[in-house]
C-alpha positions, 0 to 999 in steps of 0.5 A: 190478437194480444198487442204488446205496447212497448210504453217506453217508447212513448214516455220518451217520444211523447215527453220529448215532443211537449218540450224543446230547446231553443238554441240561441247565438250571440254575436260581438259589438263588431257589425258582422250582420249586415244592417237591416238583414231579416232574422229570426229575432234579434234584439239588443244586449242581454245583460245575464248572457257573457259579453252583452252581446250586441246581436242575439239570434234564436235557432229551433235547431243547434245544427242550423245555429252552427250553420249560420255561424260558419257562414258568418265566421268561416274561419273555424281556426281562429274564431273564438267562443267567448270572444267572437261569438258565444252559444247557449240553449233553454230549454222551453215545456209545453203544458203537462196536459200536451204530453198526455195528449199526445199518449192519448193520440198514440195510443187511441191511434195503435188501437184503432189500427191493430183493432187486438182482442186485448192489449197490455203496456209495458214499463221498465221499473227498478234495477236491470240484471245487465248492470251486473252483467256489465263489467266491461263497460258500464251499462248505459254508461254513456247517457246523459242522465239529465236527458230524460222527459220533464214529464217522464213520472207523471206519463208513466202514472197516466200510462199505469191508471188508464191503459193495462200495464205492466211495471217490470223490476230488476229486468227491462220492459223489452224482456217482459215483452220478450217472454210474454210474446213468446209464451203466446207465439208458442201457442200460435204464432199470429196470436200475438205482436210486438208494438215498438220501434226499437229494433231491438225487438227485431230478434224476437220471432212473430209479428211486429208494429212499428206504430211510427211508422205504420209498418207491419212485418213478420219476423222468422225464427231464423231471422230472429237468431240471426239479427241477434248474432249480428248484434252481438258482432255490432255491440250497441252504442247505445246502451255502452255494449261495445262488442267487437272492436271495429265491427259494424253492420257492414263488415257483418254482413259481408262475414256473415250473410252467406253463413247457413243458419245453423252454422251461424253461432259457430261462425260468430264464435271463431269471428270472437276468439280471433278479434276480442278486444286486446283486454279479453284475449285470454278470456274472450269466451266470458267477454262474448258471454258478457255480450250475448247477456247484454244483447239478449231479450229475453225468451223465458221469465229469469233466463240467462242465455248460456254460449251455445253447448252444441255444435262448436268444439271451443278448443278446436276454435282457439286451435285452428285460428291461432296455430 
């Protein structure tokens, strides 16, 4: 069996886990703490940080921070940042050494449990295709482009110079994994599967491992097509692909669910040409087709996937849903 390693996913989770922020809350010259009350550490003044805070605690996480500041200042209303209180975080590296170990466990670990006849890595390289396709929104727009591993480039080379790997360009990892898995699946569809967590990847057909969670699971073609054009309805947020306006998994699978397979692109058509957002409502067929290009992981090298040409009267559609 050939492993398609999703190696993003460890660039970011194995990067991210080698550093931390710690988030840190200082408190006015006023006795709000009770003398003598046991914290985290505390220690006085800190001339660099804004008011020289008489009383400074350190939190692992910024909800837990918040937590113990409106337990300490209740009222949300009229306490003031900069005044009454004040938040700040730095951000704490681990050697670089500690993130390519934790490659080294990730990987030695999906090895051992999937034991493959031979493997390959998979990294996204230059430019993607989406970003053109995107107008509406700017593809990944909505990241922070600061929030990225330290360690980001030097994993990646660790990946490349010791496990097989392909680098994609102008197309994301997921795509290369897409065709790559799919061009096996054909052959023989337990010959091949897909290591990731993203379930993204969900709307491919085969096998999959989620080495997160240690999680094997098989995926039909209709189930495939099917968690494509839920997510087509869904947009995602994460990428800045807005979809249907107002539309989550929920009111999907209420509209959906008991939509036969191949009836199932119809319905998400007439479901497009009745809610597209109120700029696109005279051309939502190039509103969903933006969609379907952002949302699609690709089946073939270079494949753009086209509105469906079968089965759906696009005319009839706009007719029967707006006369």
């Amino acid at each position: 069996m050939f492993a398609h390693i999703d190696a993003d996913l460890l660039v970011f989770r194995c990067g991210f886990a080698a550093e931390r922020n710690r988030w840190y809350l200082g408190l006015d010259s006023k006795p709000l703490l009770p003398q003598g009350e046991v914290t985290r550490r505390s220690w006085q003044g800190i001339p660099d940080k804004p008011g020289c805070w008489q009383t400074i605690i350190e939190f692992d996480y910024k909800k837990e921070l918040q937590d113990y500041l409106d337990e300490k200042l209740p009222n949300v209303e009229t306490r003031q940042e900069g005044v009454d209180y004040a938040i700040w975080s730095e951000r704490y590296l681990e050697p670089l050494s500690h993130a390519l170990h934790n490659v080294n466990n990730c990987m030695e670990d999906i090895l051992e449990k999937l034991n493959p006849t031979d493997y390959r890595c998979y990294l996204s390289g230059g430019k993607n295709f989406r970003e053109a396709v995107a107008v509406t929104r700017e593809y990944k727009g909505n990241r922070d482009p600061s929030h990225r591993p330290t360690y980001e480039d030097q994993i990646k080379k660790h990946i490349r110079e010791n496990w097989p790997t392909m680098v994609t360009d102008g197309e994301e990892a997921d795509d290369a994994i897409g065709y790559s898995h799919c061009a096996m699946y054909e052959e023989d569809p337990y010959s091949t599967v897909i290591v990731t967590q993203d379930k993204d990847l969900d709307m491919l057909p085969g096998l999959h491992y989620n080495f997160v969670k240690d999680e094997r699971y098989d995926i039909s073609e209709a189930q495939a097509d099917r968690n494509f054009w839920y997510q087509v309805c869904t947009g995602d947020s994460t990428d800045n692909i807005p979809g249907l306006p107002g539309v989550g998994i929920a009111k999907v699978r209420k509209r959906l669910e008991h939509i036969e397979d191949e009836h199932l692109p119809s319905e998400v058509i007439s479901w497009y040409s009745g809610a597209a957002p109120a700029h696109a409502q005279d051309t939502w067929q190039d509103y969903l087709l933006e969609q379907m290009r952002l949302i699609w992981i690709r089946r073939k090298p270079g494949e753009m996937i086209e509105l469906p040409d079968e089965g759906v009267d696009y005319e009839a559609v706009e007719v029967n849903l707006f006369d």
